[in-house]
C-alpha positions as CSV (number, residue, x, y, z in Angstrom):
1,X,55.8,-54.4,-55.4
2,X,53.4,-52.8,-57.7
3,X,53.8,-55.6,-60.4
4,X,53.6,-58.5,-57.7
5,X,50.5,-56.9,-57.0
6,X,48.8,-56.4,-60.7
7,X,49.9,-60.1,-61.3
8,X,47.8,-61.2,-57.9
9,X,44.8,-58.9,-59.1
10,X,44.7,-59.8,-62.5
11,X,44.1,-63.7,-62.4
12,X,42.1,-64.3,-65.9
13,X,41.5,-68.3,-64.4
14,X,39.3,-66.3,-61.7
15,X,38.1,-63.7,-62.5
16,X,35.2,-62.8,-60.6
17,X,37.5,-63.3,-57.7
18,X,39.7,-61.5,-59.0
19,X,37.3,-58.5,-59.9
20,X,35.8,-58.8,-56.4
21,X,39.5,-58.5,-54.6
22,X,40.0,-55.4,-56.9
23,X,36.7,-53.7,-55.9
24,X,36.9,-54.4,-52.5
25,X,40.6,-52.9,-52.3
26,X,39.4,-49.9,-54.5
27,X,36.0,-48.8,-52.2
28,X,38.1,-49.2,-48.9
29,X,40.5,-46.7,-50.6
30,X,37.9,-44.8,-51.6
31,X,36.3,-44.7,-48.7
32,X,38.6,-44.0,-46.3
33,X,39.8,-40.9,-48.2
34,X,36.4,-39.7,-48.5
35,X,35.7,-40.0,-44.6
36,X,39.2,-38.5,-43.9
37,X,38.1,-35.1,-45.4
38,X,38.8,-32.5,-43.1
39,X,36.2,-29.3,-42.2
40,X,32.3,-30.0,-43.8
41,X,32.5,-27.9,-46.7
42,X,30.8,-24.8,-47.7
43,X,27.1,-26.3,-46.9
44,X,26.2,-27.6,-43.2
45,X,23.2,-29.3,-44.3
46,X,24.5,-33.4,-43.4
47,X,25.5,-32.1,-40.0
48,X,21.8,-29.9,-39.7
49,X,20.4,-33.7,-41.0
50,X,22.3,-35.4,-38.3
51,X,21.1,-33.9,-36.1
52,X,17.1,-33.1,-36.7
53,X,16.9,-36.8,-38.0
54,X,18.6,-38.6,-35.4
55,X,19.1,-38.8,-31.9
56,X,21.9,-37.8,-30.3
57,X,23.7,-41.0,-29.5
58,X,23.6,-42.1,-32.6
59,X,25.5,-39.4,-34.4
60,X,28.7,-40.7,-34.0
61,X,28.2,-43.5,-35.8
62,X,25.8,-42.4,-38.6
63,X,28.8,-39.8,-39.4
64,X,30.7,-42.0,-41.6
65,X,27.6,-42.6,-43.6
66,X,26.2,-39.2,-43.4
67,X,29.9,-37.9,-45.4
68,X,28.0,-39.5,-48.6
69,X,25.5,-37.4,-48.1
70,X,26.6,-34.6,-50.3
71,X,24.6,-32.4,-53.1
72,X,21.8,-33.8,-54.7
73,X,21.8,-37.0,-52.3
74,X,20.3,-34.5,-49.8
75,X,17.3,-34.2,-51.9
76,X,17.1,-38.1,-52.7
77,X,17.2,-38.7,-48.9
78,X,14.4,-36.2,-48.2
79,X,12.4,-38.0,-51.4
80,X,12.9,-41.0,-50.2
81,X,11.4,-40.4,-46.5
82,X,8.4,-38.1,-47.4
83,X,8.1,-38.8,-51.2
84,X,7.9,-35.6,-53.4
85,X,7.1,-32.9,-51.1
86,X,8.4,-30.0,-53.1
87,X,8.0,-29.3,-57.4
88,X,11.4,-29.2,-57.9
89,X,11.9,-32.7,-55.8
90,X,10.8,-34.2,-59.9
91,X,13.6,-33.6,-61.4
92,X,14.7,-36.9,-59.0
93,X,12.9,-40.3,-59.1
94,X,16.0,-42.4,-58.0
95,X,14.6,-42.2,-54.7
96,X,11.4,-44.1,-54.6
97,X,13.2,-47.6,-55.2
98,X,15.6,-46.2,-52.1
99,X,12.2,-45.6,-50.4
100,X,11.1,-49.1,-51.4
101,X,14.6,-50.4,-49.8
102,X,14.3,-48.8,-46.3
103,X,10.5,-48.9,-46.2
104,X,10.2,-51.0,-42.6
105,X,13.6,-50.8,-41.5
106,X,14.0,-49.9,-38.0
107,X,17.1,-49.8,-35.5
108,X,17.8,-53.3,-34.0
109,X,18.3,-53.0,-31.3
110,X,16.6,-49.7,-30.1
111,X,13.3,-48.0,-30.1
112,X,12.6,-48.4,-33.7
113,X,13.5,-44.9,-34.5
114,X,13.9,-43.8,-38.8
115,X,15.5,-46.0,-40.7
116,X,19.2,-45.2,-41.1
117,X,18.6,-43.5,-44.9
118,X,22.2,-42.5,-45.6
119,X,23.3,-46.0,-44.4
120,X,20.9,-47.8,-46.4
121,X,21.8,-45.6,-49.4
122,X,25.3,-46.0,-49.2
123,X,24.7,-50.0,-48.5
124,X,22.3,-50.0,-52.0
125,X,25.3,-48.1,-53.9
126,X,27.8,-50.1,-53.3
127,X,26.4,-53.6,-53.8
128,X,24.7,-51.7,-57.2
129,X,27.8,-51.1,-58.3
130,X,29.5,-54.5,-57.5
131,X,27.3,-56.1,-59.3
132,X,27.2,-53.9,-62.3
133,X,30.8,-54.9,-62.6
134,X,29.7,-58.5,-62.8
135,X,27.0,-57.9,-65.0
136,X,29.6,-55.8,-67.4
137,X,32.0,-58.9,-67.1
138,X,29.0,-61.0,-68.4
139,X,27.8,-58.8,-71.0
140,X,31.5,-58.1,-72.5
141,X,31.4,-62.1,-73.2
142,X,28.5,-62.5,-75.4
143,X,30.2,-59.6,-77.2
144,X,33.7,-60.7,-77.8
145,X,33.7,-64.6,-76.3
146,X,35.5,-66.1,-73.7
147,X,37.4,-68.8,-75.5
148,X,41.2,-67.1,-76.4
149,X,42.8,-65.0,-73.4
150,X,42.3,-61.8,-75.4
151,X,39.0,-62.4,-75.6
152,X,39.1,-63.0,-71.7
153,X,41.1,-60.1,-71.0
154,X,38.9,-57.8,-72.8
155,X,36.2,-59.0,-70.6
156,X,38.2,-58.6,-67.4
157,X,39.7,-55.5,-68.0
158,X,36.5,-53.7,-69.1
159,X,35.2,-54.6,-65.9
160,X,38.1,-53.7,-64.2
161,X,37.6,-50.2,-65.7
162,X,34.0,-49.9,-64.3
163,X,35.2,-50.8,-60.9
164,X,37.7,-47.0,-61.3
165,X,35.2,-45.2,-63.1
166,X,35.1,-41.2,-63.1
167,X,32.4,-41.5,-61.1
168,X,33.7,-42.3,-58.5
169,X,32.4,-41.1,-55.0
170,X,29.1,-40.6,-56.5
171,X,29.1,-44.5,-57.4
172,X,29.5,-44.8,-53.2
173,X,27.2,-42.1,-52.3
174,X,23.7,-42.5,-51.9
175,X,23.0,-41.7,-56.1
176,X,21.6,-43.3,-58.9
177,X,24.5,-44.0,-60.7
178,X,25.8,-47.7,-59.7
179,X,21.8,-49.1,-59.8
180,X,21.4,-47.5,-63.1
181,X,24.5,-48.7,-64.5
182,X,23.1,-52.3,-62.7
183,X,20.0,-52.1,-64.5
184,X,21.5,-50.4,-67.9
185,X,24.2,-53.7,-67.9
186,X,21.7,-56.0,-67.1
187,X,19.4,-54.9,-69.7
188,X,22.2,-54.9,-72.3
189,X,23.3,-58.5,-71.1
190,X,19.7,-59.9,-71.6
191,X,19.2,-58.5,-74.9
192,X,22.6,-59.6,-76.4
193,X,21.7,-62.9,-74.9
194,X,18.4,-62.8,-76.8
195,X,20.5,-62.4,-80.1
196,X,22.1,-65.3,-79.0
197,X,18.8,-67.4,-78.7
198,X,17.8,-66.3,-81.6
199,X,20.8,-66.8,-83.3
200,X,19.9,-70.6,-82.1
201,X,16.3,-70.9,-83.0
202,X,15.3,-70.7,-79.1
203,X,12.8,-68.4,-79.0
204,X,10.8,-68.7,-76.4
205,X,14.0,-67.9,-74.7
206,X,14.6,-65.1,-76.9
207,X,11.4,-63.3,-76.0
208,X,11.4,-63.7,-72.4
209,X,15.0,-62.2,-72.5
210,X,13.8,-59.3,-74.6
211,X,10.5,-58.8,-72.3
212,X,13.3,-58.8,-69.0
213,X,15.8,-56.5,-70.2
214,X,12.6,-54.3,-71.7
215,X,11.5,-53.9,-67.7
216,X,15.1,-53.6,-66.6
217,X,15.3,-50.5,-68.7
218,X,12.0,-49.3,-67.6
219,X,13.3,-49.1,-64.1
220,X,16.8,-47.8,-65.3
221,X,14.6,-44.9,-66.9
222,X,12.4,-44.0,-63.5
223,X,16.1,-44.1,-62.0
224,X,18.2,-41.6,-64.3
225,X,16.0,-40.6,-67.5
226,X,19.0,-40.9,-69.7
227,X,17.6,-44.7,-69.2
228,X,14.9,-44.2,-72.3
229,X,17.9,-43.6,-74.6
230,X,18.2,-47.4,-74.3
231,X,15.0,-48.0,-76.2
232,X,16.5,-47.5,-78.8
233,X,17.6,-50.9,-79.6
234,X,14.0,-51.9,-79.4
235,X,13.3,-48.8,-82.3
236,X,16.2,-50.4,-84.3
237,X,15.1,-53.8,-84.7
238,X,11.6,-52.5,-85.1
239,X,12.5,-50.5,-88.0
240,X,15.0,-53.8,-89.6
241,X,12.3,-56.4,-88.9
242,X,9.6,-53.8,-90.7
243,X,11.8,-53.7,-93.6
244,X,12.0,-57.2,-93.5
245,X,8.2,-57.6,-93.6
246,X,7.7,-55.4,-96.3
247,X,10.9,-56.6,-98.8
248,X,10.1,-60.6,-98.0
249,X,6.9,-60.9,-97.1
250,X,5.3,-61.3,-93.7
251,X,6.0,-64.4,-91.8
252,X,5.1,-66.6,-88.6
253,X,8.7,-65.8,-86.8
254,X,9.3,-62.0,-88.3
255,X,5.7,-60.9,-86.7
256,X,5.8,-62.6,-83.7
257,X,9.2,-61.4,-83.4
258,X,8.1,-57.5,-84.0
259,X,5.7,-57.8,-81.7
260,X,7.8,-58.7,-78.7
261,X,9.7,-55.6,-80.0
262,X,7.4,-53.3,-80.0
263,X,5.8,-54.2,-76.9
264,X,9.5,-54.3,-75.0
265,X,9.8,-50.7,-76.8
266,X,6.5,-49.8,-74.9
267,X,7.5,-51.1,-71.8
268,X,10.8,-49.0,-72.1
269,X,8.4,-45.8,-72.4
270,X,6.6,-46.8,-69.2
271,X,9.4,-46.1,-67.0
272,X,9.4,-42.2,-68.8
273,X,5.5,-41.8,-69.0
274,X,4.3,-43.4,-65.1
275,X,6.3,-40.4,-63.3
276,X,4.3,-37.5,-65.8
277,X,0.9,-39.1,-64.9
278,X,1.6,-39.5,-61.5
279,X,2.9,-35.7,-61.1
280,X,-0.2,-34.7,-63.2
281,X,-2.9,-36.2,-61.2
282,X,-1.3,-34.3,-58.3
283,X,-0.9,-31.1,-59.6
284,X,-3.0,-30.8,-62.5
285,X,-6.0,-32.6,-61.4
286,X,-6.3,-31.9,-57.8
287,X,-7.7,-28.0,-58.1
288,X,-6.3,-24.7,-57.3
289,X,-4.0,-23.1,-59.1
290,X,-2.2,-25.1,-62.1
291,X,1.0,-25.1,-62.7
292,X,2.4,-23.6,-66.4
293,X,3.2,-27.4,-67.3
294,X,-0.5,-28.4,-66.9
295,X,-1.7,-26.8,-69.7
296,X,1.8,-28.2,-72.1
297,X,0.8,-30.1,-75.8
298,X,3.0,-32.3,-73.6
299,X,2.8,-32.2,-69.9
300,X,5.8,-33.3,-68.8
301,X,7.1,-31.8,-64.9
302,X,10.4,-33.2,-65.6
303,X,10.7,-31.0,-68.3
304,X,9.5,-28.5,-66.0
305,X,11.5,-28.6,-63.4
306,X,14.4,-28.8,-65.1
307,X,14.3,-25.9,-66.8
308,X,12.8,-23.4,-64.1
309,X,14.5,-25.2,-61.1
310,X,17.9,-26.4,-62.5
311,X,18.8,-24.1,-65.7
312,X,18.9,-27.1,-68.2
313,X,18.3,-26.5,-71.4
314,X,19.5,-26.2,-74.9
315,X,23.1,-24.4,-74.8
316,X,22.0,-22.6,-71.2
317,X,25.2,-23.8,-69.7
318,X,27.2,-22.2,-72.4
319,X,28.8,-19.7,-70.4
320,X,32.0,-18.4,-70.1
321,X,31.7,-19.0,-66.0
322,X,31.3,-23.3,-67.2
323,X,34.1,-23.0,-69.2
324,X,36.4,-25.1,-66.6
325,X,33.5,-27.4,-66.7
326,X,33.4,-28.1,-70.2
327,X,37.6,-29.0,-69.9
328,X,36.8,-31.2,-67.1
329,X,34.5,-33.1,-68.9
330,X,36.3,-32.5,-72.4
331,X,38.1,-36.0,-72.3
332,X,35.8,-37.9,-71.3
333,X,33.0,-36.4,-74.4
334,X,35.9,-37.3,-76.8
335,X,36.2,-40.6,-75.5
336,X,32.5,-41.1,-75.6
337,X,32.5,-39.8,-79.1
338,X,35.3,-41.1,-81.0
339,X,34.0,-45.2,-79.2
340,X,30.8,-44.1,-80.7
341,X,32.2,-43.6,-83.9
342,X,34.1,-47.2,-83.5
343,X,30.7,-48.7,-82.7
344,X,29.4,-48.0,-85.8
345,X,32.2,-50.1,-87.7
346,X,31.9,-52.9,-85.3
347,X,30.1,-55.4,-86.9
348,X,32.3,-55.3,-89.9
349,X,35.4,-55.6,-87.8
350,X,34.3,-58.2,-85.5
351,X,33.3,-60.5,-88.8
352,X,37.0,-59.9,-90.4
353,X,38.7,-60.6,-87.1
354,X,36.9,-63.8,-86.5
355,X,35.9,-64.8,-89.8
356,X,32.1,-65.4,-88.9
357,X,29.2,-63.7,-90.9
358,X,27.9,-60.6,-88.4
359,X,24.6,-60.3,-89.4
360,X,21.8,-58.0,-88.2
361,X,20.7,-60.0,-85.3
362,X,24.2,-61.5,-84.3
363,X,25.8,-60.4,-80.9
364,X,28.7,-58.5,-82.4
365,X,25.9,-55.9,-83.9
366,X,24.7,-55.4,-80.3
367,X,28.0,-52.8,-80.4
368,X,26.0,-51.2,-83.4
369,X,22.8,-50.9,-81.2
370,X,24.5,-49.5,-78.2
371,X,26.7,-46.6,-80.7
372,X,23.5,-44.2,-80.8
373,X,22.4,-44.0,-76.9
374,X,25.9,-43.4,-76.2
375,X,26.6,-41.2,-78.7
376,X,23.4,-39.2,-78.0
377,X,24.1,-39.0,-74.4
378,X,27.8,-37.2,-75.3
379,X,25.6,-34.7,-77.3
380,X,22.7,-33.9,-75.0
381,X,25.6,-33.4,-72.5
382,X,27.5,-31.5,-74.4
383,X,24.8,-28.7,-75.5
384,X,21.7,-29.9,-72.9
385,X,23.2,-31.2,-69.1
386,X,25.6,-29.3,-66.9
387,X,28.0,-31.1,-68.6
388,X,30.4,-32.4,-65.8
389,X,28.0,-34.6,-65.3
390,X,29.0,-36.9,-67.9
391,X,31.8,-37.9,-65.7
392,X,29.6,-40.1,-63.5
393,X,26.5,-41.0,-66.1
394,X,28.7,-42.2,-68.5
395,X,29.9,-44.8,-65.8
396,X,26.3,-47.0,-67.0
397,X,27.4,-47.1,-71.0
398,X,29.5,-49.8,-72.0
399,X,31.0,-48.7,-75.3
400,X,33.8,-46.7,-74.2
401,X,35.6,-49.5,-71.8
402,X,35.3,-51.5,-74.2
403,X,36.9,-49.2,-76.8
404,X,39.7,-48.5,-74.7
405,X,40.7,-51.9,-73.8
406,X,40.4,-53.2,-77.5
407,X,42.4,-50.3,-78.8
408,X,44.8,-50.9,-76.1
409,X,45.3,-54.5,-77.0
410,X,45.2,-53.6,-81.1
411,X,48.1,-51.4,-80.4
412,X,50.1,-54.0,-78.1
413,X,53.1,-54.6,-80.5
414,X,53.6,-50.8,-80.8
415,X,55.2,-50.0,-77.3
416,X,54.6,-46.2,-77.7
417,X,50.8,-46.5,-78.5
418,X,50.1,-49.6,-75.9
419,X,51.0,-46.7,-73.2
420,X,47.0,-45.8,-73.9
421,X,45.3,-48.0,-71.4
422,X,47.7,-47.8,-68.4
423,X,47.3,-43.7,-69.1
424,X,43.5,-43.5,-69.1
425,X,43.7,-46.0,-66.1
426,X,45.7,-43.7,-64.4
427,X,43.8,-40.4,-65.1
428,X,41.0,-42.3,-63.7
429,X,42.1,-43.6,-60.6
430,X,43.7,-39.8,-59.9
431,X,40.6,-38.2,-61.4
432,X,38.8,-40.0,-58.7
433,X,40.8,-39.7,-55.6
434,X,40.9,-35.5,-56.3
435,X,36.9,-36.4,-56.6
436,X,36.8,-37.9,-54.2
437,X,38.7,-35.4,-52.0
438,X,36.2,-32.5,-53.3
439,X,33.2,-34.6,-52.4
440,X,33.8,-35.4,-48.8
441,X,34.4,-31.7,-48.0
442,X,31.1,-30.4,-50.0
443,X,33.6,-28.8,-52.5
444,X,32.4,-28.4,-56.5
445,X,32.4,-29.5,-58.8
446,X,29.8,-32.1,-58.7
């Protein structure tokens, strides 16, 4: 039964129906065992919600949607209807584009009461995260190709892999998560795709490409500021097509071409530096009593907050109390890591598998580009975040589906080592039913 059921899933001549079918099958699982959660946890504050924000006959059926609301999601809901009421409601600015998707909704049929906020969050996840799995599809073939069926099942299964990631409820949940890993995709597919026009000699294409992803990032950055790390590709080719300036001389394509850089690379920065000014005209310029920040080389309330509010900070979650936290998120970090590391070899071993030059502005060196944000995201985790976290942020970086499915598929003839993929698959899927468990009943870890 189980194989009947692979082979009807994994249909390479369809694949996006195929991906769809899978993702469908996988929330409603997901779902349902969240919902089925007995008892509300050790924290009362979704029923306290229910009930203060809605009226009473409509309880019942907000409940289902109201079991997302878990953790931080109760402050993105509060954000997101009365903006940033409290300091420490910065750390968060996921929920303005929430605000901007319920801003006017009302019941329909009733008295035009609030707009149902958990619904409308949970709605926004899960379409995010659909099509993030498209977009990942799409992105994994301007990387490998779509012509030979490895190529084709790299792309599918890499997807497939997104649709099970470890993060799992909080991909469902009213979080940031599946939109940034939307936007982070997206942004990643355009700029590949604007190697590919310039691979071509289309570049009118090729800067509009890098202009869209450039904004895509932006928002990814005002959604989970992990997003900036991104920029980076935009620093890399500023730095190769500098060199190229200064070793062979300035020319009509090279400058017009660094330009679009740099400006994507400032448009990258907008999504980090419009939430500072915003928080600064409203604490540091309105009077009264200034807050420590103000006064910062820097001022930066996200730095803030983080540190006074949530205890993040340079090895401040190295305690021996975190140390189950640290194994939980131990195989993931490796994973991140050691695909990092692959990265870096990639262009070098996509040119002697297909026989093509790779150079600097080729697709296959977009694996190159994309080594360093995910490799600095492992380490910030590792010695910066509250580093189970990296079990759900990780779900908006490429890299490491991709490594596992290719060194799956390398490893193919070897029966013992093939076992890799269907293992990590798996621990994923079981990872995130346990998660998924803990979630719905308010449990940690989170």
């Amino acid at each position: 039964m189980g194989s009947m059921a692979s082979a009807m899933l994994l249909r390479l001549d369809t694949p996006i129906r195929s991906l769809t079918l899978a993702f469908c099958l996988w929330k409603a699982l997901l779902f349902v065992v969240i919902v089925a959660c007995p008892g509300l946890g050790y924290d009362t504050s979704t029923t306290t919600r229910t009930r203060i924000l809605f009226p009473p006959t409509s309880v019942g059926s907000l409940s289902r949607s109201l079991k997302f609301t878990r953790w931080d999601s109760i402050y993105f809901l509060h954000i997101a209807e009365h903006g940033h009421v409290f300091e420490q409601e910065w750390a968060f600015n996921y929920p303005r584009i929430l605000g901007l998707f319920m801003s006017g909704i009302q019941w329909s049929g009733g008295e035009g009461g609030p707009v149902n906020t958990a619904f409308v969050g949970v709605a926004l996840s899960h379409v995010a995260h659909y099509l993030s799995v498209l977009a990942l599809y799409q992105l994994s073939g301007n990387i490998f190709g779509h012509a030979t069926i490895p190529q084709r099942l790299i792309c599918f299964l890499s997807a497939a892999l997104h649709i099970i990631s470890p993060g799992g409820a909080f991909l469902s949940a009213p979080y940031g998560e599946s939109i940034f890993s939307f936007l982070n995709f997206s942004g990643f597919y355009l700029y590949s795709s604007s190697l590919i026009a310039e691979r071509n000699g289309i570049t009118g294409l090729r800067d509009f490409q890098v202009l869209l992803a450039s904004g895509l990032f932006a928002i990814a950055t005002v959604v989970r500021s992990n997003g900036i790390l991104s920029g980076f590709l935009f620093a890399y080719d500023a730095l190769l097509l500098t060199w190229e300036t200064l070793t062979r001389g300035p020319s009509r394509h090279s400058l017009r071409r660094l330009a679009v850089i740099i400006v994507g690379g400032g448009i990258v920065a907008v999504g980090m530096v419009v939430p500072q000014i915003m928080a600064y005209r409203a604490y540091c310029l309105a009077g009264g009593n200034l807050r420590p920040w103000c006064g910062w080389s820097i001022p930066s309330i996200y730095s803030w907050v983080q540190g006074t509010y949530w205890n993040v900070g340079f090895l401040r979650y190295w305690t021996v109390s975190n140390i189950p936290l640290f194994l939980l998120a131990a195989p993931l970090l490796a994973i991140l890591c050691r695909s990092s590391l692959w990265a870096l070899q990639a262009p070098s071993t996509l040119r002697s598998k297909s026989g093509e030059t790779a150079s600097s502005l080729s697709p296959g060196s977009m694996l190159f580009r994309l080594a360093v944000p995910q490799g600095l995201l492992a380490v910030m985790a590792l010695t910066s975040y509250h580093v189970q976290i990296i079990n759900r942020i990780s779900s908006g970086y490429p890299l490491w589906y991709w490594y596992l499915v290719s060194t799956a598929m390398d490893n193919f003839q070897d029966r013992h080592k093939h076992r890799g993929l269907p293992v990590a698959a798996q621990a994923m899927v079981a990872y995130a039913l346990i998660q998924g468990v803990l979630f719905g009943s308010f449990l940690p870890p989170a």
